[in-house]
C-alpha positions in Angstrom: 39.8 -10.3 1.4 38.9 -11.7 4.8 36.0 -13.7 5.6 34.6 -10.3 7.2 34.4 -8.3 4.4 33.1 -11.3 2.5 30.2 -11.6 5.0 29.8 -7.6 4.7 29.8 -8.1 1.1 27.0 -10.9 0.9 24.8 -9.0 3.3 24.9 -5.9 1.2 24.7 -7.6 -2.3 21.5 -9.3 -0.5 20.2 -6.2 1.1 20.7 -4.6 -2.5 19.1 -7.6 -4.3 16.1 -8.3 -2.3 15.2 -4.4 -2.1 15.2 -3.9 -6.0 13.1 -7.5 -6.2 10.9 -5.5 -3.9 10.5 -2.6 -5.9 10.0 -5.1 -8.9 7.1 -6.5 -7.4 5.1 -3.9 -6.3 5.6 -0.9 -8.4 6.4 2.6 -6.4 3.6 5.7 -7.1 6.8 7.7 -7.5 10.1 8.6 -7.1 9.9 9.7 -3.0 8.5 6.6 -2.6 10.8 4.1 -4.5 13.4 6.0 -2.7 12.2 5.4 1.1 11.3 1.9 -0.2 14.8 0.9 -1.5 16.3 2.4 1.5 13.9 0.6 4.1 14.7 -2.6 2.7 18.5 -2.2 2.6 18.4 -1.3 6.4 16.7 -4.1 6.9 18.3 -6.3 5.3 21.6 -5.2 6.6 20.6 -5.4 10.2 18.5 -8.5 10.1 20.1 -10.5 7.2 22.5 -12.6 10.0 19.0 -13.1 11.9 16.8 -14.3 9.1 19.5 -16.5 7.4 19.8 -18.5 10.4 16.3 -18.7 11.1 15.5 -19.9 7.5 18.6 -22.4 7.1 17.6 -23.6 11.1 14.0 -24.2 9.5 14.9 -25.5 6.6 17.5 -27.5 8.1 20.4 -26.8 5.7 22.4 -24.7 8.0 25.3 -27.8 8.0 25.2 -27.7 4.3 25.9 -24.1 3.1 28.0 -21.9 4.5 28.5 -18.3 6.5 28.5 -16.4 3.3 25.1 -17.9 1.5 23.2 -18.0 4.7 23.8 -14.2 5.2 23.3 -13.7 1.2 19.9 -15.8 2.2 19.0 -13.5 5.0 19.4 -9.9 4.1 18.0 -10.6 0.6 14.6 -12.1 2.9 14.8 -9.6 5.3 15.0 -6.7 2.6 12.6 -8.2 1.0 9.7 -9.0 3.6 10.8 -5.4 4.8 8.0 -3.1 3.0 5.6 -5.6 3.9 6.4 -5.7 8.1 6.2 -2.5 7.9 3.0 -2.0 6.6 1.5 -4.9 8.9 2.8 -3.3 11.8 1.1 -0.1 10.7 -2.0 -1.0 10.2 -1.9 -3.0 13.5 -1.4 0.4 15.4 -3.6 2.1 13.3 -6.5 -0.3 14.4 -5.1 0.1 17.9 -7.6 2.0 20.2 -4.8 3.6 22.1 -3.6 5.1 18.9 -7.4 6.6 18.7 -7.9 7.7 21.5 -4.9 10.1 21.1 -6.0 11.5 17.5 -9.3 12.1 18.9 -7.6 13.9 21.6 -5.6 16.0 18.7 -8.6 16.5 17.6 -10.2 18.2 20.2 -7.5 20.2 20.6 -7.1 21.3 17.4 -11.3 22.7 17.7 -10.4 24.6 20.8 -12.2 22.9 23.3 
């Protein structure tokens, strides 16, 4: 195998990993929701693991000490991880946003008839 698919490899296994640690941590109500869970956090990781490994080793300054391979490992099992967790920050940021109510209350209205 090339170095490619070895880099494809460590971001999935770490997109896989940190999504199941997720789930681990904070138990699902159901099935639906383990589901949407475990698939938010792959995504995630997949398309922020390169980002958030080279972030972490930059801050942590070991990025001339481990390699491509572990640093992408590093990031897509953070990235899946902190997923859940972003997500619901961001919601409740734009749930507290008065933009956001003044269009419910506009719904609102519209759904009284006047």
């Amino acid at each position: 195998m090339n170095d490619t698919n070895w880099l494809w490899l460590a971001k999935l296994a770490g997109a896989v990993g940190g999504s199941a640690i997720s789930l681990a941590y904070i138990l699902p109500h159901g099935r639906r929701e383990a589901a949407s869970r475990f698939a938010v956090g792959v995504v995630c990781g997949l398309v922020f693991g390169g980002t958030a490994g080279l972030k972490i080793a930059s801050e942590l300054g070991v990025e001339a000490i481990i390699g491509p391979i572990e640093m992408m490992l590093m990031g897509s099992a953070a990235a899946s991880l902190c997923a859940w967790w972003a997500l619901g920050f961001v919601m409740r940021a734009f749930e507290q946003n008065r933009i956001v109510g003044m269009f419910r209350k506009k719904d609102q209205e519209n759904a009284d008839g006047r």
